[in-house]
N, C-alpha and C positions, 0 to 999 in steps of 0.2 A: 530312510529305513536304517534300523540300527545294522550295526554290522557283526560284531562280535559282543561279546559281556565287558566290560572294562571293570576294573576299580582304581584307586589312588590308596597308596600309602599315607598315612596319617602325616603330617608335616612335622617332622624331626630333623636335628644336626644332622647336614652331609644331603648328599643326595637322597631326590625327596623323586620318585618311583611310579610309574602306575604297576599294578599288582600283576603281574602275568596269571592268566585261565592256565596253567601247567606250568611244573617244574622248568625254567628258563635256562638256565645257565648249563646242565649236564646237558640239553638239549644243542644249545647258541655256541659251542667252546671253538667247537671244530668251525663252524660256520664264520664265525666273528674275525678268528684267524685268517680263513682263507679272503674273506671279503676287505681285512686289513691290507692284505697279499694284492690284493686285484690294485688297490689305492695306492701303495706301491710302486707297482709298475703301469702306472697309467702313462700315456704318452708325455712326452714334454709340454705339446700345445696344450695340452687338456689340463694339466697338472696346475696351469697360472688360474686356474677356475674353482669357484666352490661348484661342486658336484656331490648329486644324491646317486647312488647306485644300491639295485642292477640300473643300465640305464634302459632294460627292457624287461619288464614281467607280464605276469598273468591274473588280468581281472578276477577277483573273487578269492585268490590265493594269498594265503596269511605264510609270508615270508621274511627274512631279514633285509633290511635297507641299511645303507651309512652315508650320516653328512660328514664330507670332507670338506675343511677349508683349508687352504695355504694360508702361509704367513708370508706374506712378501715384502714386508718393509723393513727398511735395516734400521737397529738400536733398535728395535719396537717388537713386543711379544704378544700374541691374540690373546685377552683378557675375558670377553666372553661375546658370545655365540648365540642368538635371536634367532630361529626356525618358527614362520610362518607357515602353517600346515594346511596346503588347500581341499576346500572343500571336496568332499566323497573320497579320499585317501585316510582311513578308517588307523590311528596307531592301536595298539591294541598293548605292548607293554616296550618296557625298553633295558637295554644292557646297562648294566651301572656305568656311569661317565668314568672317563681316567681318572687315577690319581692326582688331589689336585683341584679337582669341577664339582660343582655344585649345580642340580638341575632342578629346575621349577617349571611346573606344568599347569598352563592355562586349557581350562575345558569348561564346554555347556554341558549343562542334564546333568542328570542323575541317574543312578542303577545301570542298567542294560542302555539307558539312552546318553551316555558320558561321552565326547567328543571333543578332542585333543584340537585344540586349535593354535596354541604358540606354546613351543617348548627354549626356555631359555638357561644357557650352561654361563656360571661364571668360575674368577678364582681359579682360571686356569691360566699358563705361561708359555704358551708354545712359543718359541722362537722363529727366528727367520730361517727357511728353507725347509720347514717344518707344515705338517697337516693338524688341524686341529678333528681326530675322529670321534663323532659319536652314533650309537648303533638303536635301531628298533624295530621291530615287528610289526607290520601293516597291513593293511586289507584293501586295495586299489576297489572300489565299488566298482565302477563303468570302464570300459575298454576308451582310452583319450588321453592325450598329454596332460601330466600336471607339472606348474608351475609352482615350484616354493620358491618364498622369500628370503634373504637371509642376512642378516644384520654383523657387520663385523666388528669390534672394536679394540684398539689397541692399545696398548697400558701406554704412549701416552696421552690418548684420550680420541685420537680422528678413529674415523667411523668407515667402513666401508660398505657401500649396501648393497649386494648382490641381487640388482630386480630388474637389469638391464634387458634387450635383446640381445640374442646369441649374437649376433658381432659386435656389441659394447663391449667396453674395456671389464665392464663387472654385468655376466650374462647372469641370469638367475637360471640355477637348476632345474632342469625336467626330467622326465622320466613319460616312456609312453608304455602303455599301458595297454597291452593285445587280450583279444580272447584267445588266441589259443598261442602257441609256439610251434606247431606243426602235427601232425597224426588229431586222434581224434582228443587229444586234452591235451596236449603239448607235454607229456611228459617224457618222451623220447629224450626231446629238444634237451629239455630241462638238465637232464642224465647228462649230455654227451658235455653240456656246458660248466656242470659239477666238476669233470672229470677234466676239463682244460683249465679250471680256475685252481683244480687242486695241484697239481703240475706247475703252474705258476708260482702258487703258494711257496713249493717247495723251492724255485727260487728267488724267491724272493728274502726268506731264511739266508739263502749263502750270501744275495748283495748284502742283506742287513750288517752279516758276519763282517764282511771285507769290508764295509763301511767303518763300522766301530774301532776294527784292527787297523784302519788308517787315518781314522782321525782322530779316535780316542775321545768322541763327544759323549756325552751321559745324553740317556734319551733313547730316541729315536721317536718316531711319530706313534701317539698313545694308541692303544688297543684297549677295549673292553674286556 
């Protein structure tokens, strides 16, 4: 069953788009920050992981997601970025990639029936100790884990492929996927978790600050 209306952007220089159903970006500014913010400060064990977040949503709810990958190999910078999109996890439109990325978008159907199935970013340079992030709006169909796949490769050319089991050295990302989050639609829930991610946000800003002011690297890990 379709999930949302999709379109694609005509294929032009640069990043190449599906059309967001509403104005995206005055909508995604605040959101994309804070969700940068959570990526952030994710734990140290988690952090050696590519990871989709939230890693808990709500069936039927068109919300923001972000893949994260680490850069863990030294001399070597992530080149580009292969998401595998599994089936009934519905994309619906997406944040422009960093400066830098180029995104190309494989899908079935047409009109209303368009179905995002691999999204691939290249022509980007993330360094070691660095996240490669990119940001979308999705629609989880059924209440169930999904697993994506995700392809890594590095300028100088090894590959890392993220489709292991959660105790492999490369787990592939999940995300499970509740009908509700608590009360009668989980919107309570939803509220109180805005409000602890936004909090976070804010420092995550000061580590970024105190990072820069002591090491004087250009960068930091890209945001949409």
């Amino acid at each position: 069953m379709p999930l949302a209306r999709r379109h694609v952007w005509p294929t032009t220089r640069g990043p190449r788009n599906v059309k967001p159903r509403f104005p995206i970006a005055p909508r995604l500014a605040p959101a994309a920050a804070i969700v940068g913010a959570v990526a952030l400060l994710a734990p140290a064990a988690a952090s050696a992981h590519a990871r989709v977040s939230p890693a808990v949503s709500v069936k039927g709810e068109l919300q923001l997601y972000s893949l994260a990958v680490p850069t863990e190999k030294e001399n070597a910078t992530t080149s580009k970025i292969v998401m595998t999109v599994p089936s009934g996890f519905g994309i619906d439109s997406f944040v422009p990639p960093p400066p830098g990325w180029t995104q190309q978008v494989r899908q079935t159907g047409s009109g209303e029936d368009v179905v995002v199935t691999q999204v691939t970013w290249t022509g980007g340079k993330t360094p070691t100790g660095q996240d490669s992030l990119f940001q979308f709006l999705a629609q989880p169909a059924s209440a169930k884990t999904y697993t994506f796949l995700v392809q890594q490769t590095y300028s100088d050319g090894s590959i890392v492929n993220w489709s292991g089991s959660e105790s492999s050295d490369a787990p592939a990302p999940t995300i499970a996927v509740k009908d509700s989050l608590g009360g009668s639609s989980g919107t309570s829930a939803l509220t109180v978790v805005a409000l602890i991610v936004a909090v976070l946000a804010l420092v995550a800003a000061g580590i970024a600050l105190v990072g820069r002011g002591r090491g004087g690297s250009d960068g930091g890990r890209p945001l949409a």
